[in-house]
C-alpha positions in Angstrom: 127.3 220.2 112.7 128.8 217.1 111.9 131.4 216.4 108.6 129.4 216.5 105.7 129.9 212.9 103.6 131.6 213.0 100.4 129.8 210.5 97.2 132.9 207.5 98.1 131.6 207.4 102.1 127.8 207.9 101.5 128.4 204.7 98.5 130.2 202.6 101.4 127.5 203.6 104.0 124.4 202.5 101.9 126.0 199.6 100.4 126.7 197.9 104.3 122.8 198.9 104.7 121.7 196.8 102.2 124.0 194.2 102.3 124.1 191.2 104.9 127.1 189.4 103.5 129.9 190.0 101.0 128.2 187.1 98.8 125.0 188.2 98.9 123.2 188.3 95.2 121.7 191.5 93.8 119.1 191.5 90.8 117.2 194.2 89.0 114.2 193.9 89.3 112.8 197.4 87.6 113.9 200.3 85.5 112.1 203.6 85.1 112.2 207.1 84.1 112.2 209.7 86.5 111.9 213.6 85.9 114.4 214.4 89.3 115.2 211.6 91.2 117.8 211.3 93.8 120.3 208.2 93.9 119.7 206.6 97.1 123.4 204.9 96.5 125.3 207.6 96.5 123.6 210.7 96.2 123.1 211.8 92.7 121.0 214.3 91.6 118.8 214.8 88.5 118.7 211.4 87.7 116.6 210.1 85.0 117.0 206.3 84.5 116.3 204.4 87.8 117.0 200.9 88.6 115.1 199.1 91.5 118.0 196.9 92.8 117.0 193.5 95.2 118.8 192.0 97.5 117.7 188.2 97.2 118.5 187.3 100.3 117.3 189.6 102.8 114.6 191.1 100.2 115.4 195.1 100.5 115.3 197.1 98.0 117.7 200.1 96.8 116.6 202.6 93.8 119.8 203.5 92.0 121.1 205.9 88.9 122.3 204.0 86.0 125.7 204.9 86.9 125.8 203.0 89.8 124.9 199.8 88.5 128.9 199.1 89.0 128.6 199.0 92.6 126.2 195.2 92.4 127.3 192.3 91.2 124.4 192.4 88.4 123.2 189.8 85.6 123.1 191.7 82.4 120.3 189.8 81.4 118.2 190.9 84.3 119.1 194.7 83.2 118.2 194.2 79.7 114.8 192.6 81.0 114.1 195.1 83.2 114.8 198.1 80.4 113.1 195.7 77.8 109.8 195.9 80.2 110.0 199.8 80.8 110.1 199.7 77.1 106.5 198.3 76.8 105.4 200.2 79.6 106.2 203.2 77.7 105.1 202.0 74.2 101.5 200.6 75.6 101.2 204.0 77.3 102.1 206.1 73.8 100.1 203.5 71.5 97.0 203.9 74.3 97.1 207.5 74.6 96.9 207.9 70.8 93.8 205.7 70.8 92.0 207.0 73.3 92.8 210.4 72.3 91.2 210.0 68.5 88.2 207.7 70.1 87.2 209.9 72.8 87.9 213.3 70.9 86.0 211.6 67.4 82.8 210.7 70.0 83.1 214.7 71.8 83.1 215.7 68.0 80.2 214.1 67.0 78.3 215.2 70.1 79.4 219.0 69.2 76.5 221.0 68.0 75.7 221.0 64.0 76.3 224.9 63.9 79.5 225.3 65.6 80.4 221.6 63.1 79.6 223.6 60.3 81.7 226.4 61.4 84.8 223.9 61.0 86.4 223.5 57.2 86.3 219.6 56.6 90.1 219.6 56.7 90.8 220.8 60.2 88.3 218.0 61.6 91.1 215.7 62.3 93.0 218.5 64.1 89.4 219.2 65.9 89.2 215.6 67.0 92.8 215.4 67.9 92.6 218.7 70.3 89.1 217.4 71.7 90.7 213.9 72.7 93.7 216.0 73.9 91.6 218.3 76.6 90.0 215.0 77.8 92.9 213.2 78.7 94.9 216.6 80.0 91.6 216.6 82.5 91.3 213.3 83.4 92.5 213.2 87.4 95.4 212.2 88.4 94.1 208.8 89.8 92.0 207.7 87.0 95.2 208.8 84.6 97.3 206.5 86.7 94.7 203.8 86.4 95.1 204.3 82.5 98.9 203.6 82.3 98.6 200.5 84.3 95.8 199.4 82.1 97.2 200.1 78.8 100.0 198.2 80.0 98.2 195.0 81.3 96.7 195.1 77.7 99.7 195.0 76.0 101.2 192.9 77.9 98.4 190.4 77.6 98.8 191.4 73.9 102.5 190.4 73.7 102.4 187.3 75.9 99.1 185.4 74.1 101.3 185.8 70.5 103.9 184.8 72.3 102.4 181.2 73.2 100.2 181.9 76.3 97.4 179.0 75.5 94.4 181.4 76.5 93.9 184.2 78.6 93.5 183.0 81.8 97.1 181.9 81.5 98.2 185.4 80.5 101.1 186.3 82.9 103.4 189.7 83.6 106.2 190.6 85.8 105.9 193.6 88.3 108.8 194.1 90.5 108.6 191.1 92.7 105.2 189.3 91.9 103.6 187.4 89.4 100.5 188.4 89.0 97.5 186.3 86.9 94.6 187.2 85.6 91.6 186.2 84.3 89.9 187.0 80.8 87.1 188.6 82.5 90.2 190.8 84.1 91.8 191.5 81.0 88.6 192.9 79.2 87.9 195.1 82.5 91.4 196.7 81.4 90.1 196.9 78.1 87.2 198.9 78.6 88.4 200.6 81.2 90.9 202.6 78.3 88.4 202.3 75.7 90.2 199.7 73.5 88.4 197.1 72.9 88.0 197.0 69.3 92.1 197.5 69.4 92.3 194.4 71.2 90.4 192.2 69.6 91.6 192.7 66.3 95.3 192.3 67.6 93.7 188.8 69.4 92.2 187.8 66.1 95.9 188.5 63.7 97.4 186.8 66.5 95.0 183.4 66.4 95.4 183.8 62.2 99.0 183.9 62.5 99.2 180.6 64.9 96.6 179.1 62.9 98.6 179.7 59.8 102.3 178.3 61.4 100.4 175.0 62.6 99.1 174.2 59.3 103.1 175.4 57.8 104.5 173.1 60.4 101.3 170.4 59.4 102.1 170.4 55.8 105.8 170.1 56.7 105.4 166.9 58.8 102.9 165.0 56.1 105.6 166.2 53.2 108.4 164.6 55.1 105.8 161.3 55.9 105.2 160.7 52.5 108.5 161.2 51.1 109.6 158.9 53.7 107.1 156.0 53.4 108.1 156.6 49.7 111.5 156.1 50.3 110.8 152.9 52.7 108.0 151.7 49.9 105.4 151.6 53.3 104.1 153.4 55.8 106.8 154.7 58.5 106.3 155.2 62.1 103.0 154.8 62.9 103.1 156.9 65.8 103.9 159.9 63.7 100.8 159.3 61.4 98.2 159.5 64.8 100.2 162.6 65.7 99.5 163.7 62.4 95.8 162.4 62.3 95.0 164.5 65.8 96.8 167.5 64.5 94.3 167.6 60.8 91.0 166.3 62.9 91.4 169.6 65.0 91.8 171.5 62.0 89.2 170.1 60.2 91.1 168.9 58.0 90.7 165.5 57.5 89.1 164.7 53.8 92.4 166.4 53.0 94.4 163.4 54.8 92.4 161.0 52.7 93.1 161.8 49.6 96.8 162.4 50.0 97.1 158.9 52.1 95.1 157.6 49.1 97.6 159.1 46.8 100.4 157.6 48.6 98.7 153.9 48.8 99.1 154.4 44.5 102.2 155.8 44.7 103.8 152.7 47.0 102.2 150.3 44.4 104.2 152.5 41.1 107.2 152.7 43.1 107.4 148.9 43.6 106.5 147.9 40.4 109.2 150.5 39.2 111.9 148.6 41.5 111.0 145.0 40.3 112.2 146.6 36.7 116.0 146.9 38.5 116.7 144.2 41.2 120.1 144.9 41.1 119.8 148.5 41.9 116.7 148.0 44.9 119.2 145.3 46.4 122.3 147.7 46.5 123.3 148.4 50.5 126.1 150.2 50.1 126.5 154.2 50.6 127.7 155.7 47.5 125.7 158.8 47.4 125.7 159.2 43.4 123.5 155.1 43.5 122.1 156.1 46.2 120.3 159.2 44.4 119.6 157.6 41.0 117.8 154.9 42.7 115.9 157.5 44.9 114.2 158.5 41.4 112.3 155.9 41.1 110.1 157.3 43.7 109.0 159.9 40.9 109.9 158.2 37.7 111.0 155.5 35.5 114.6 155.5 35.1 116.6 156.7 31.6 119.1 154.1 29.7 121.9 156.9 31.1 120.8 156.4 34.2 120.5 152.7 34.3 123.8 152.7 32.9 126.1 155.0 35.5 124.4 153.0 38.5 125.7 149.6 36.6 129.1 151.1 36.1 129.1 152.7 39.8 128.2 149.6 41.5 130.8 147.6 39.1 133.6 150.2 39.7 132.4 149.8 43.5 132.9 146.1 43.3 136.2 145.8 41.8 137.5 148.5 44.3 138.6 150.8 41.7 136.1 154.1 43.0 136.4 157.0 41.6 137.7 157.7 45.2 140.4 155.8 44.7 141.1 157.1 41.5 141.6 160.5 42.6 143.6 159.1 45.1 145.8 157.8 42.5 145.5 161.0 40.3 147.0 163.0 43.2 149.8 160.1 44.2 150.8 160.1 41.1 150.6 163.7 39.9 151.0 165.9 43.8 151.8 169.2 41.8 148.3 169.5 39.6 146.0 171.0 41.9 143.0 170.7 40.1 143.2 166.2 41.2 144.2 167.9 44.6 140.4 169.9 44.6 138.8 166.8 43.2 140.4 164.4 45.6 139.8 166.8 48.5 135.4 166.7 47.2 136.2 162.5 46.4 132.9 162.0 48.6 131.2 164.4 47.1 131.7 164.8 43.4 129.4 166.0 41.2 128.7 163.8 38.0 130.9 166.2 35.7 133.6 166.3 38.5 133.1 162.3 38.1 134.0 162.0 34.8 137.2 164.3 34.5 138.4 161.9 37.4 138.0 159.1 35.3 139.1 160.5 32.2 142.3 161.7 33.8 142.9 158.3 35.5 142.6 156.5 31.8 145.0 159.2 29.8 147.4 159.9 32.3 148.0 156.4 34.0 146.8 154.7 31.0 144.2 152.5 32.1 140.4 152.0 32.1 138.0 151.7 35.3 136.7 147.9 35.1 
């Protein structure tokens, strides 16, 4: 009898099988639970998470225990997709099971004679059921229970792909080891009745279709929100290009009157707006980018404009003029005083100062260097 191979030599051995060259590329391409498998890297036994490993380039196949995953040069994000799909497998399987245990064992209950019913307390019908839906699927053959799993799964995965932005089902897709495999609606149903879970899937279907329904009129809203505030803002309509898109997106909808009467709104609104400007030439003409203008002018889009108001835009855009910001005052502030911190915060927020910010800037600049902003 010949040496018997320790775990390092059987490793070496099966690795040169599978590989051609030293740079080939390995991918995962499956992961499953097993009751007693057998690594066929390095010998293992009792394994229970298997990994179906691919060599790319010569397209063999090696089924290996977790452990030996160290041995590949593997992408981590094929592990975690191949773990992520055994995960569905085995949640479509668990969420099947349970339906087609209560559907089956409530349909064997209700064909169960009325006398040996009656010999049932109302509270243990549930248990009844349960156990009756139980037996079925504990007798189903082998075959026909195999046939289940991979149903269940197709349904769920059809489930999870068509909320995930399939377009229909024809275009439902899934991954099984190396194939991609499409199929039909027709298909898909066949799955469906074929584990009794029809009803189940339609209703999933149907929250699915409210749920896109509901985020295309979210993003709709969103995009005629941010066209009106901007023709607003312009005092006409902006982008044309954006209104069709917007036009095709409320037509399939049916939503359309809706669009009138807000573009209606907005015709009146353009004409208000204007007519508010024409009040304040001074202010509509103003090109530069002080934010603190820039924002009181922006509410004439809404309203008239209060004497306060009117008044800090004319002394912005003089102090603006005459060079003497409240930028620059702050500047000063901190030249002149480097050991006060509070001028160091407000000259380091100079761009961004809130209107009470503004006026200790000023005040400071008049008491402590003893003049006045012109």
């Amino acid at each position: 009898m010949g040496e018997k191979l320790n775990r390092n030599d059987k490793i070496q051995i099966n690795l040169a099988q599978i590989t051609q060259n030293s740079d080939d590329t390995f991918r995962v391409i499956k992961a499953s639970n097993e009751r007693d498998f057998t690594c066929e890297l390095c010998g293992q036994k009792h394994v229970s998470k298997v990994y179906t490993v691919l060599n790319v380039a010569t397209g063999l196949t090696i089924r290996i225990g977790c452990e030996c995953v160290k041995h590949f040069r593997l992408n981590q994000s094929d592990i975690n997709k191949a773990e992520s799909m055994l995960k569905r497998v085995e949640q479509s399987i668990r969420d099947s099971k349970k339906n087609l245990i209560q559907t089956k064992g409530q349909k064997l209950f209700d064909q169960l004679p009325d006398e040996e019913k009656r010999q049932i307390p109302r509270y243990k019908w549930s248990e009844k059921i349960e156990e009756l839906g139980n037996n079925y699927f504990q007798d189903m053959p082998l075959a026909e229970r195999s046939e289940f799993y991979f149903s269940a799964y197709m349904m769920y995965e059809a489930i999870r792909m068509y909320g995930g932005g399939a377009s229909g089902y024809d275009e439902l897709t899934y991954t099984y080891q190396k194939g991609i495999y499409i199929y039909s609606k027709e298909e898909i149903y066949a799955a469906v009745e074929k584990i009794g879970s029809r009803d189940v899937f339609e209703k999933e279907i149907a929250k699915i279709d409210e749920k896109k329904l509901a985020n295309r009129r979210y993003e709709l809203d969103k995009a005629i929100s941010s066209f009106v505030y901007d023709s607003k803002c312009a005092r006409k309509y902006v982008d044309s290009n954006i209104l069709s898109n917007i036009q095709g997106e409320v037509a399939k909808l049916g939503l359309s009157e809706n669009l009138s009467i807000q573009l209606e709104k907005l015709d009146k609104d353009i004409i208000d707006i204007k007519a508010r400007d024409a009040k304040y030439p001074w202010l509509f003409a103003y090109t530069g980018t002080n934010s603190s203008i820039i924002s009181i002018r922006n509410k004439l889009i809404s309203s008239e404009l209060s004497e306060a108001q009117v008044q800090r835009a004319q002394e912005l855009i003089k102090e603006e003029e005459s060079g003497i910001t409240v930028s620059f005052m702050a500047e000063e502030l901190v030249r002149m005083f480097p050991d006060k911190d509070f001028y160091q915060s407000l000259y380091r927020q100079r761009h961004n100062l809130s209107e009470s910010q503004e006026y200790y800037v000023r005040k400071g600049y008049k008491e402590r260097l003893g003049v006045t902003a012109k």
